[in-house]
DRENLUM-695707 format. One record per residue (C-alpha): residue number from 1; x, y negated, z; residue in one letter. Coordinates in steps of 0.25 Angstrom, whole numbers, padded with zeros to 4 digits. Example, Ala and Ser with C-alpha at 12.3 -4.5 7.8 and 13.67 -1.06 7.14 Angstrom:
+-----+-------+-------+-------+------+
|  nr |  east | north |    up | rest |
+-----+-------+-------+-------+------+
|   1 |  0049 |  0018 |  0031 |    A |
|   2 |  0055 |  0004 |  0029 |    S |
+-----+-------+-------+-------+------+
//
This chain:
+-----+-------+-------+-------+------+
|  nr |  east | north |    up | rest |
+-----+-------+-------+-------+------+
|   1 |  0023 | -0037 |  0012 |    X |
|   2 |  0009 | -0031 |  0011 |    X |
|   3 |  0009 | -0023 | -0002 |    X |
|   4 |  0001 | -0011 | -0001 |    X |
|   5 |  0007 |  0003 | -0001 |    X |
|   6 |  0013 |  0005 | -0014 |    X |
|   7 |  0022 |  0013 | -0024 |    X |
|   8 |  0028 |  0009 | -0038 |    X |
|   9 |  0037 |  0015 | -0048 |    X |
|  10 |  0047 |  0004 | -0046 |    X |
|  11 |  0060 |  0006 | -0037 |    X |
|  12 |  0060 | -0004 | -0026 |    X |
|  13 |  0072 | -0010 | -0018 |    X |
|  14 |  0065 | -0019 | -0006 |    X |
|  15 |  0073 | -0029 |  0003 |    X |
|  16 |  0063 | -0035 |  0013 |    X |
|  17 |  0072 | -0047 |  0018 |    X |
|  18 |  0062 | -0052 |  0027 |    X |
|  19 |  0048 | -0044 |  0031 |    X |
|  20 |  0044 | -0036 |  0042 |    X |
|  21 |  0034 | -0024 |  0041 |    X |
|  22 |  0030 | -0010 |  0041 |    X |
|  23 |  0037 | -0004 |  0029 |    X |
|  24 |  0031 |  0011 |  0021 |    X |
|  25 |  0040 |  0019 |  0013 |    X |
|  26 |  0032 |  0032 |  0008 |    X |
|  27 |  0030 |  0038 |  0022 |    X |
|  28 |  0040 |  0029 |  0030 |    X |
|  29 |  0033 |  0020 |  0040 |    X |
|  30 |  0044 |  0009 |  0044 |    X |
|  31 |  0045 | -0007 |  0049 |    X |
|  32 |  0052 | -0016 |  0037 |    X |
|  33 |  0060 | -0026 |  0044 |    X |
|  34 |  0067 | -0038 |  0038 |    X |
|  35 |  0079 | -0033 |  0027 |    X |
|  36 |  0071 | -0019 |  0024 |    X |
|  37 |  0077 | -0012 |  0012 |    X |
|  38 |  0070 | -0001 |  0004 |    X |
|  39 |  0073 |  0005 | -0009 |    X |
|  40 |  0062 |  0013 | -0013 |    X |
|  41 |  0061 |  0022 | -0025 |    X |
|  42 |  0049 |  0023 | -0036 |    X |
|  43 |  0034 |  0028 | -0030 |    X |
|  44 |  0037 |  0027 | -0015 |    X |
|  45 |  0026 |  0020 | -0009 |    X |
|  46 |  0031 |  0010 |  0001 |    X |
|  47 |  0024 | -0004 |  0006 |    X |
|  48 |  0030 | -0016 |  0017 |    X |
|  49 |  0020 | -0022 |  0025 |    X |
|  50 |  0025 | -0034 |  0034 |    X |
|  51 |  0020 | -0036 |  0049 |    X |
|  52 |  0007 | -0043 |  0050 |    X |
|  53 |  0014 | -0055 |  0054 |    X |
|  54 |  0018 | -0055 |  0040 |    X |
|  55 |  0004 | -0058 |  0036 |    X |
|  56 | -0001 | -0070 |  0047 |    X |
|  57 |  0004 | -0082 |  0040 |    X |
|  58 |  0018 | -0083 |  0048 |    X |
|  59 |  0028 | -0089 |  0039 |    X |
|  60 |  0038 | -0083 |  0046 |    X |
|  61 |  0036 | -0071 |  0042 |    X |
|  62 |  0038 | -0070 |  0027 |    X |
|  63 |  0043 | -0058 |  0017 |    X |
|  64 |  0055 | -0058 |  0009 |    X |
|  65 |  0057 | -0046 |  0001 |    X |
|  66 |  0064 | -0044 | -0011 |    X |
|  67 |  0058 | -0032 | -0020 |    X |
|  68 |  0066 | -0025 | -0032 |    X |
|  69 |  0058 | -0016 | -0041 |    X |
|  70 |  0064 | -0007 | -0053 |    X |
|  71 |  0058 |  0005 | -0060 |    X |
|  72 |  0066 |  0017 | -0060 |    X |
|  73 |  0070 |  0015 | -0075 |    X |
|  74 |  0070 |  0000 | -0074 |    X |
|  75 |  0085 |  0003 | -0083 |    X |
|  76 |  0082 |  0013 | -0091 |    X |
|  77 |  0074 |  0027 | -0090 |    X |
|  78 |  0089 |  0033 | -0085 |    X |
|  79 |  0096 |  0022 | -0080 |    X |
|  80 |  0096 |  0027 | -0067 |    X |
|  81 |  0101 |  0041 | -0070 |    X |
|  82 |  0114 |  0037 | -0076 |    X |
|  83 |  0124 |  0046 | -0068 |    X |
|  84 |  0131 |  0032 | -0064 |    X |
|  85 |  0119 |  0029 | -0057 |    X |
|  86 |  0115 |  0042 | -0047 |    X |
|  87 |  0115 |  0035 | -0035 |    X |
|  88 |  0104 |  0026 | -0040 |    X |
|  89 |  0095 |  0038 | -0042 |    X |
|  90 |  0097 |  0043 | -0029 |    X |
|  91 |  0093 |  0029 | -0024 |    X |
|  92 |  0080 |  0031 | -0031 |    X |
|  93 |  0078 |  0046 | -0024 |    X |
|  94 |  0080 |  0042 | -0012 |    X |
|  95 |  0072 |  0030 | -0015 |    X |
|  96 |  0060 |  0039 | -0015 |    X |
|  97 |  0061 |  0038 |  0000 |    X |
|  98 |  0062 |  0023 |  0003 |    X |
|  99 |  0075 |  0018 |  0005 |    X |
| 100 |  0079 |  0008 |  0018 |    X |
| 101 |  0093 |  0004 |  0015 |    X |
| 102 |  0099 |  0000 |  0029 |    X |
| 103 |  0113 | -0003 |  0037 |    X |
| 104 |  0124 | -0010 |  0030 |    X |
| 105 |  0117 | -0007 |  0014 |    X |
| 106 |  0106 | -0017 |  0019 |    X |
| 107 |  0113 | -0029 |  0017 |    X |
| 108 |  0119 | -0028 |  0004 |    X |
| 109 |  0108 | -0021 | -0004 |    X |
| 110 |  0097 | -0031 |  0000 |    X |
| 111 |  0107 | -0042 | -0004 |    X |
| 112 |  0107 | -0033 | -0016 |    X |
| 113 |  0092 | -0031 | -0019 |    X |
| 114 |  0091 | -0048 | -0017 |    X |
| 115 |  0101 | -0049 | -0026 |    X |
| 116 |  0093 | -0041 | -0037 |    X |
| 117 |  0079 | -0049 | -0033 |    X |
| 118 |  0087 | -0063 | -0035 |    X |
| 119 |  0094 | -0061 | -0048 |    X |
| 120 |  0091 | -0059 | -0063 |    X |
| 121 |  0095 | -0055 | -0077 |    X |
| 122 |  0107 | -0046 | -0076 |    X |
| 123 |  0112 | -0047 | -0063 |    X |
| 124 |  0100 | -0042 | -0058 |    X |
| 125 |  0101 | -0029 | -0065 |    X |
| 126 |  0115 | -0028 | -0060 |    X |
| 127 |  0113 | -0032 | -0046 |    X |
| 128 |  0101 | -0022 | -0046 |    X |
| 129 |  0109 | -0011 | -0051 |    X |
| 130 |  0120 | -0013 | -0041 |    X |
| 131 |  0108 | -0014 | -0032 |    X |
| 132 |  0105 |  0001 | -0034 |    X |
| 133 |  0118 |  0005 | -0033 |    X |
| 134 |  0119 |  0000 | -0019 |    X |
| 135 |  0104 |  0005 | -0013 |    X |
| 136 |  0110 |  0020 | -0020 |    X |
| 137 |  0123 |  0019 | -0011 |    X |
| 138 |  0117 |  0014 |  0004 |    X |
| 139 |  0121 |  0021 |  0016 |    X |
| 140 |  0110 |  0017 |  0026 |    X |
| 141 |  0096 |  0020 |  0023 |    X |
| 142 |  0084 |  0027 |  0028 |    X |
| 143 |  0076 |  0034 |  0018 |    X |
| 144 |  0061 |  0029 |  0021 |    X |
| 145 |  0049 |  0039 |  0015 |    X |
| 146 |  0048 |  0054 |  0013 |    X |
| 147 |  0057 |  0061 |  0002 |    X |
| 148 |  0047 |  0062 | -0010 |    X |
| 149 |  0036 |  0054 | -0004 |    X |
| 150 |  0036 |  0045 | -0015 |    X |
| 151 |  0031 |  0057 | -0028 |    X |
| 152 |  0021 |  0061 | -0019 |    X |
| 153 |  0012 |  0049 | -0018 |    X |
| 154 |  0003 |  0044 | -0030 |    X |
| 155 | -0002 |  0031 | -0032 |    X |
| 156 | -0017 |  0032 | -0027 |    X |
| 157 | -0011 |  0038 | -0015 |    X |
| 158 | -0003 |  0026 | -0012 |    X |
| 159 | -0015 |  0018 | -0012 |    X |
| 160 | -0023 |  0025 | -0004 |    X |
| 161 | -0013 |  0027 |  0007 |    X |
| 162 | -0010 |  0013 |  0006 |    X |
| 163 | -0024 |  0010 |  0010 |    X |
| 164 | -0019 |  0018 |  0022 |    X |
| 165 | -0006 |  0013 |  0026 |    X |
| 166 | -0011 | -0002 |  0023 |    X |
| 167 | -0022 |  0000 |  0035 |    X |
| 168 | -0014 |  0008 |  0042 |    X |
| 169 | -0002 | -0003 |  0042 |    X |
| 170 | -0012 | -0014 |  0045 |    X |
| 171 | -0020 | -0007 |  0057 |    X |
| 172 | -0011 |  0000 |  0064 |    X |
| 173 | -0013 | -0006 |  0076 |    X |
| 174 | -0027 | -0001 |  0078 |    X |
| 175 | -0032 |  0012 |  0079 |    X |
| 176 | -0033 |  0017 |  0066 |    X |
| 177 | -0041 |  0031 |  0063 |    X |
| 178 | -0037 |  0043 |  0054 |    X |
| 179 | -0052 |  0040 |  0049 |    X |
| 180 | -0050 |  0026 |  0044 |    X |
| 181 | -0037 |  0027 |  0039 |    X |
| 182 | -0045 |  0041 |  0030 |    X |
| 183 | -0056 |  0032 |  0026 |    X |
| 184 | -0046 |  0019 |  0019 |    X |
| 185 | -0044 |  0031 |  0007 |    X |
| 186 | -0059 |  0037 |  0010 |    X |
| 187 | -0053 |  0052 |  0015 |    X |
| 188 | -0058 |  0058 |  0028 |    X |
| 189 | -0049 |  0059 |  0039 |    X |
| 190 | -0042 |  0074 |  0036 |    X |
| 191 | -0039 |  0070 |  0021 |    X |
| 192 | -0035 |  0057 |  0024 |    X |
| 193 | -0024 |  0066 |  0032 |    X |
| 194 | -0019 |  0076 |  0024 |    X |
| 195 | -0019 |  0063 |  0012 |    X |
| 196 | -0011 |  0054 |  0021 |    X |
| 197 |  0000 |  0066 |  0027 |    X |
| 198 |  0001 |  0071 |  0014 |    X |
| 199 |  0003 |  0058 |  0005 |    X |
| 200 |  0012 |  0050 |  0017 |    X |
| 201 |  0019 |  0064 |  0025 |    X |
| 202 |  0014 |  0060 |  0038 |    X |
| 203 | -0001 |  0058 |  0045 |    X |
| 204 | -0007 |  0045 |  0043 |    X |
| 205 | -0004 |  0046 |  0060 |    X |
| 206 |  0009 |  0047 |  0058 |    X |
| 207 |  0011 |  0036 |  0049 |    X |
| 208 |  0002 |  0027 |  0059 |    X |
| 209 |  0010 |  0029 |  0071 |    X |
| 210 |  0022 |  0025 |  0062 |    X |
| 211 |  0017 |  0012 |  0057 |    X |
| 212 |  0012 |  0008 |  0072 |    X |
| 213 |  0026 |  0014 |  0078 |    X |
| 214 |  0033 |  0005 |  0068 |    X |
| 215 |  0026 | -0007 |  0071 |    X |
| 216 |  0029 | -0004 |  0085 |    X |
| 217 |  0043 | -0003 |  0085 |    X |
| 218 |  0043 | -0018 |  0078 |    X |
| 219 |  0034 | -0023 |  0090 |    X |
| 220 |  0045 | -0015 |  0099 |    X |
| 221 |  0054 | -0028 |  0098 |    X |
| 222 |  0042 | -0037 |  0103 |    X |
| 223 |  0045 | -0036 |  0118 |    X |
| 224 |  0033 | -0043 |  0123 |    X |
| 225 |  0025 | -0031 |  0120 |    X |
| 226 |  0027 | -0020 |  0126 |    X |
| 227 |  0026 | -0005 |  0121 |    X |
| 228 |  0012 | -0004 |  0126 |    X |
| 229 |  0008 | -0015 |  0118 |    X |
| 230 |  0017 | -0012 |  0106 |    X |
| 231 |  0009 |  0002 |  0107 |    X |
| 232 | -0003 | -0005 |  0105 |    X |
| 233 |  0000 | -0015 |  0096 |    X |
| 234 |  0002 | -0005 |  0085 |    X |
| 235 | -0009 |  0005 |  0087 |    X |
| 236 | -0008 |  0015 |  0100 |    X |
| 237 | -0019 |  0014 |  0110 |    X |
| 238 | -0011 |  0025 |  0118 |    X |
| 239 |  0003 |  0019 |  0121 |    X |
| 240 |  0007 |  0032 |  0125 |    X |
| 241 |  0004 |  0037 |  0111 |    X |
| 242 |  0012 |  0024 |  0106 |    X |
| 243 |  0025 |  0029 |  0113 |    X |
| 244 |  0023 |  0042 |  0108 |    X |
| 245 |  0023 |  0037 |  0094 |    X |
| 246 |  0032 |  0029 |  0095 |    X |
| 247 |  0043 |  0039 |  0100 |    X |
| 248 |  0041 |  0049 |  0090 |    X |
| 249 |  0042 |  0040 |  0079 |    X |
| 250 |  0053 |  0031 |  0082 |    X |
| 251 |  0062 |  0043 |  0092 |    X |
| 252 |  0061 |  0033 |  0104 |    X |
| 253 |  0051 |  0026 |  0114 |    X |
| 254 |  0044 |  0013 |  0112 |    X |
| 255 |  0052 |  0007 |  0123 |    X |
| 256 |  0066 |  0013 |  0118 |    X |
| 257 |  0063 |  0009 |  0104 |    X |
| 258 |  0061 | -0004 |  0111 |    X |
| 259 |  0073 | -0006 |  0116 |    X |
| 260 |  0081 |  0000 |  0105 |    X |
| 261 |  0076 | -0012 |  0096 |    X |
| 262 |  0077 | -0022 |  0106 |    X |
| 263 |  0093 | -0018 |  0108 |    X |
| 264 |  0094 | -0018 |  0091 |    X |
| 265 |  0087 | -0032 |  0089 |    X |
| 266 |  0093 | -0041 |  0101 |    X |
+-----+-------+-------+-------+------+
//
């Protein structure tokens, strides 16, 4: 999954069955894991980028994805505002965010969105439909990206800050500069971050540090390295600086988040 940065008028309903990764929704930075679901509404640029074990050779680590892609009047110009069919257009507003569908939901609709992906003719329509109607009634699910981010992003933009994000996502581990980062779109260093904050609503600092913490708190569950290392392993020089980070954008310690996942996973 190495697909640049990208945006399409199309719906999309994503199961990722088996991949890992760093995941962006809009301005949501977050690891994908195994079983990630995300509906995501028209416009709303997003990309999945798998580990770099992902990219060495290994068999062992393969992607398994199934992708569903339908135009808001893929039945008709107003199919979908058929009074019967309301909670399907909230779907799609609140789709405009990123949509993680979690907790006891999970199971059932990725059955769902396989079912769609392996049929055909008719039933596919009707699995499909009553696919829709399940994502528009979930309980649990996080919404991922700022309200609206999606209307205010235009194509040109996309390409530019994927340039970023791309360089970003693939050399976080070193020291990476304001300066490069503002000569990948040919800016100086202060337009590159007013550009930045204002397309993606946080500084291109902010949204390093939670690339790097994110990638931290999967190296987390590795005990033979230690948080020193881990700190380094991601990008800090200053391991004091690492902590910091990593407590204001998780709400807990290094070594507490550590045990936290060590007590879920074993």
């Amino acid at each position: 999954m190495d697909y640049p940065l990208h945006y399409h008028p199309e719906h999309e309903i994503i199961f990722v069955e088996k991949s890992r990764g760093l995941r962006v929704m809009g301005d949501n930075v977050a690891r994908f894991e195994d079983g990630d679901l995300v509906f995501i509404s028209s416009n709303l640029p997003h990309v999945w980028k798998n580990d770099k074990e992902y990219y060495a050779g290994n068999p062992e680590f393969y992607v398994d994805v199934y992708v569903i892609h339908f135009l808001p009047d893929a039945l008709g110009d107003s199919f979908f505002d058929l009074p019967e069919l309301n909670h399907i257009s909230r779907l799609f507003e609140l789709g405009q965010q990123g949509i993680s569908i979690l907790g006891t939901d999970h199971a059932r609709i990725s059955q769902m969105v396989k079912a769609v992906c392996l049929s055909s003719g008719f039933d596919r329509l009707i699995n499909f439909l009553q696919l829709l109607d399940a994502l528009s009634k979930i309980k649990e699910y996080e919404l991922l990206s700022t309200p609206f981010y999606a209307k205010n992003i235009r194509k040109l933009e996309t390409e530019r800050l994927n340039q970023v994000i791309d360089y970003m996502m693939e050399n976080y581990r070193h020291e990476i500069t304001l300066d490069q980062l503002a000569s990948i779109i040919d800016m100086n260093k202060a337009s590159f971050c007013r550009y930045f904050k204002t397309r993606v609503h946080k500084t291109c600092t902010q949204f390093l540090n939670e690339i790097r913490i994110t990638q931290a708190c999967k190296l987390l569950l590795n005990q033979a390295l230690n948080i020193s290392e881990i700190g380094y392993e991601v990008g800090y020089n200053n391991i004091s600086h690492f902590n910091r980070q990593f407590k204001l954008l998780t709400g807990a310690s290094a070594k507490v988040y550590r045990k936290q996942l060590l007590n879920i996973t074993n």
